[in-house]
N, C-alpha and C positions, 0 to 999 in steps of 0.2 A: 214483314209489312206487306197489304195488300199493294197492289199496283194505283190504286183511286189516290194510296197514300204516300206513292216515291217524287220526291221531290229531285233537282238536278243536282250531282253530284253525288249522291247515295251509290254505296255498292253492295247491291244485296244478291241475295240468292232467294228468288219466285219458285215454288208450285205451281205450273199453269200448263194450258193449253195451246198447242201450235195451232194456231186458225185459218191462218192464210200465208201464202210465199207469195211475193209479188213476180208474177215474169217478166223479167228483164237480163240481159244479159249475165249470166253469171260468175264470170270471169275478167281477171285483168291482165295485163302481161308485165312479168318484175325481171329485173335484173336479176341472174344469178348471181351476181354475188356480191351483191350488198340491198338485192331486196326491195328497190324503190321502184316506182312505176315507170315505164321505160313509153318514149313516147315512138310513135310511127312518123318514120320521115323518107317518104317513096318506097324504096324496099327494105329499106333498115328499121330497126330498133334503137332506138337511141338512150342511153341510160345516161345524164345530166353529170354523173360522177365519172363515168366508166367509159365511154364514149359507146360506139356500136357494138353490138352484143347481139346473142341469141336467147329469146328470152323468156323465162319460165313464167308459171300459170299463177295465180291465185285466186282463189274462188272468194265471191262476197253475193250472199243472201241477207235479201231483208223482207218481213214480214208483219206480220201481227201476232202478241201471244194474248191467252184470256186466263181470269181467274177466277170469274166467278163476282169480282167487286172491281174489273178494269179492265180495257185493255191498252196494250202500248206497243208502239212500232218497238221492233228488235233489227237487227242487223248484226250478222253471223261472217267473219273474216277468216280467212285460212282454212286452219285444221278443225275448226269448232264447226265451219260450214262445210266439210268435206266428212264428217261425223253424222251431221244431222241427214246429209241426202246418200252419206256410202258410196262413196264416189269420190275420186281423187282430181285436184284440179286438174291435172294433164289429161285424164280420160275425158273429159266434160269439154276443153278445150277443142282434144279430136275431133268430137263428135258432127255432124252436117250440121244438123240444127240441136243447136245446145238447148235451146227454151224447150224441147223433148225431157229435159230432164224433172220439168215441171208437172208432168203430165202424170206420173208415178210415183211421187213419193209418200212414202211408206209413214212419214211421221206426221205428214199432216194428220190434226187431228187427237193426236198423242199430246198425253202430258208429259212433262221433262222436269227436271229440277234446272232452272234455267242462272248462273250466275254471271254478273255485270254489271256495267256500270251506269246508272242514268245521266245523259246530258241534252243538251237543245240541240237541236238539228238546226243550222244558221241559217239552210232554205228556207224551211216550215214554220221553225219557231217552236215547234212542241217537243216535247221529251219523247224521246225511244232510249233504249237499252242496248248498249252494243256487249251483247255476249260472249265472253270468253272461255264458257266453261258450260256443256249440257252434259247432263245423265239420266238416264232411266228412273223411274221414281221406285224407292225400296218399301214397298206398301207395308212390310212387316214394319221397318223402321220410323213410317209414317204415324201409321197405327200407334205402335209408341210412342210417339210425337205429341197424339191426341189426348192421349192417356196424361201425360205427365203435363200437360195444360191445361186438365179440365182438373185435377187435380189442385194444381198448383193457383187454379180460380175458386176451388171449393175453401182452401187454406185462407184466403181473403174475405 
């Protein structure tokens, strides 16, 4: 389905284009080990389950994709965002200025095969996509794709 036509709660998989990363912080700090966002309290980390900790990274990007008949905020958590910039949350963390990482990425602009799930954003009120799944798009496979569509409209 195009993006004009995702409604909240759909989980599809888009053909589209990366159009924009917003720069903002790109990281959070989790608990090792059990993963929840760990808050700052003077010099500590405090993880809500675990009490003080040392605490690891996860990265969250959010953006714009297009397709041509839409576009919709995305937002990229973990591994799915640490894919799309090549870049590990703990490297990005290091970094002086992390919003440098903004400055070169290679997929703006790039199409993806992008899958996820549509819901409301409770700030905004509008639908975005939180991504759990990108890949390279397989043009031979697409190609195909086109083929067995036009097809399957001429059959009609």
């Amino acid at each position: 389905a195009p993006i004009s036509k995702l409604k909240v709660g759909d989980y599809q998989q888009l053909r589209a284009c990366l159009v924009q990363l917003f720069s903002r912080t790109p990281y959070y700090e989790v608990c090792t080990t059990c993963g929840k966002r760990v808050a700052a309290e003077g010099e500590n980390w405090v993880c809500a389950e675990h009490g003080n900790v040392e605490p690891d990274y996860r990265l969250v990007l959010s953006g714009i994709i297009d397709d041509g008949f839409g576009n919709i905020r995305v937002v990229f958590f973990g591994e799915t965002a640490e894919k799309l910039i090549g870049k590990k949350a703990g490297e990005v963390a290091k970094l002086k200025d992390s919003l440098s990482i903004y400055e070169d990425v290679a997929s703006l602009g790039k199409e993806f095969i992008f899958t996820g799930a549509v819901k409301q954003n409770s700030f905004t009120e509008r639908n975005e996509m939180v991504v759990n799944d990108l890949r390279d798009v397989d043009v031979k496979a697409e190609i195909q794709n086109i083929i067995k569509d036009l097809k399957d409209e001429n059959k009609n």
